[in-house]
N, C-alpha and C positions, 0 to 999 in steps of 0.2 A: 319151274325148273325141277326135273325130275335129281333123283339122288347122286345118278352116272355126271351130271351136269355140273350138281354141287362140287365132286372131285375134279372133274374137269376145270371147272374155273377156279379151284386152290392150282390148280399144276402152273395155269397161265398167271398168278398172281404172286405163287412160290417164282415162276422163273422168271418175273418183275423183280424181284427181289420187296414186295407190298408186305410189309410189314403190316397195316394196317388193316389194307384187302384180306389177308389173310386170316388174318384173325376174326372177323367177323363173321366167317363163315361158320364159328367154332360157338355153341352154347356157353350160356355163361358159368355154368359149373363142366366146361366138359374135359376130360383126359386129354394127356399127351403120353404115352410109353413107348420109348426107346430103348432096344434090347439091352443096352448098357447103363442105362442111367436110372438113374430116381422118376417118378412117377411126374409130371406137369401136372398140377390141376387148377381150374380156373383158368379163364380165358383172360385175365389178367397174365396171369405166370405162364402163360405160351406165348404172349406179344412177346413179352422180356426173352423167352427162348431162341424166336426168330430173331428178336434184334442181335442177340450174342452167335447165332447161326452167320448169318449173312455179314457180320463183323468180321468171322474168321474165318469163311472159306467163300470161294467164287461157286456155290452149288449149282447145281441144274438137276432139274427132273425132266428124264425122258419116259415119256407111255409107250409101255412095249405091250401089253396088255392092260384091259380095265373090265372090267367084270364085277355085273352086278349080281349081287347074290342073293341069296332067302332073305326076306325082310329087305331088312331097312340095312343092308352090309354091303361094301362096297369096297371091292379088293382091286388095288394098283398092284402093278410088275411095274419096277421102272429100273432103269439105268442112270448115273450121272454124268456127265461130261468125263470123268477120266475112265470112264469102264465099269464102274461099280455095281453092279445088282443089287437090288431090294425089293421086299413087297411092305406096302400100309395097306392094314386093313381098318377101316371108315364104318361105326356105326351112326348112322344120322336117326334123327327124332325131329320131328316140324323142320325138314331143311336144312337142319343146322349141323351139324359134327358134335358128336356125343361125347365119344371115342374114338380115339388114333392108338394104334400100334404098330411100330416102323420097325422093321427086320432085316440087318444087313452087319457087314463084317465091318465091324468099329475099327479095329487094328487097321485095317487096309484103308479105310475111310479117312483116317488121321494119314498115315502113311504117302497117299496118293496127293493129299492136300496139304502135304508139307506143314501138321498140324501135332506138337508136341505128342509123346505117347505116354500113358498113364505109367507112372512107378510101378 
């Protein structure tokens, strides 16, 4: 499975809602960074993230683009089910997901998912 594939099969296991699936795809010391939050690290403390994710909002990821890049990088455009825009960009190492950084408008992301807003 080339690297386009690896992100491929999180999208189809993200919009399972595979907590598990998903995570597995992730190394075992590898990042999560979301433009608003604190750092995930360990593929331990990104199960726990997905499970707190999929607790609180009905997500979906749609591939509007996928785009493989220099190395080992591997950049999503996607949309979610209420309209939302974002890009993750995916550094992998042997298959696995090294690093995740997800970029999208928090405010609106809460807003649209009827999901409390920060103080």
């Amino acid at each position: 499975m080339n690297n386009s594939d690896v992100i491929r099969t999180w999208v189809e296991r993200f919009n399972e809602r595979d907590v598990a699936g998903c995570t597995d795809l992730y190394a075992e010391e590898a990042s999560l960074h979301v433009s608003f939050a604190d750092i995930v690290e360990g593929r331990a403390a990104i199960r726990a993230m997905f499970e707190a994710y999929f607790a609180s909002a009905p997500m979906r990821c749609v591939v509007r683009q996928l785009y493989a890049a220099d190395g080992d990088r591997v950049v999503l455009e996607w949309e979610d089910k209420v309209g939302l825009l974002g890009v993750n960009i995916y550094d992998l190492v042997d298959g696995t997901i090294a690093r995740q950084r997800n970029y999208f408008d928090q405010l609106s992301f809460l807003r649209l998912n009827g999901l409390p807003l920060p103080a």
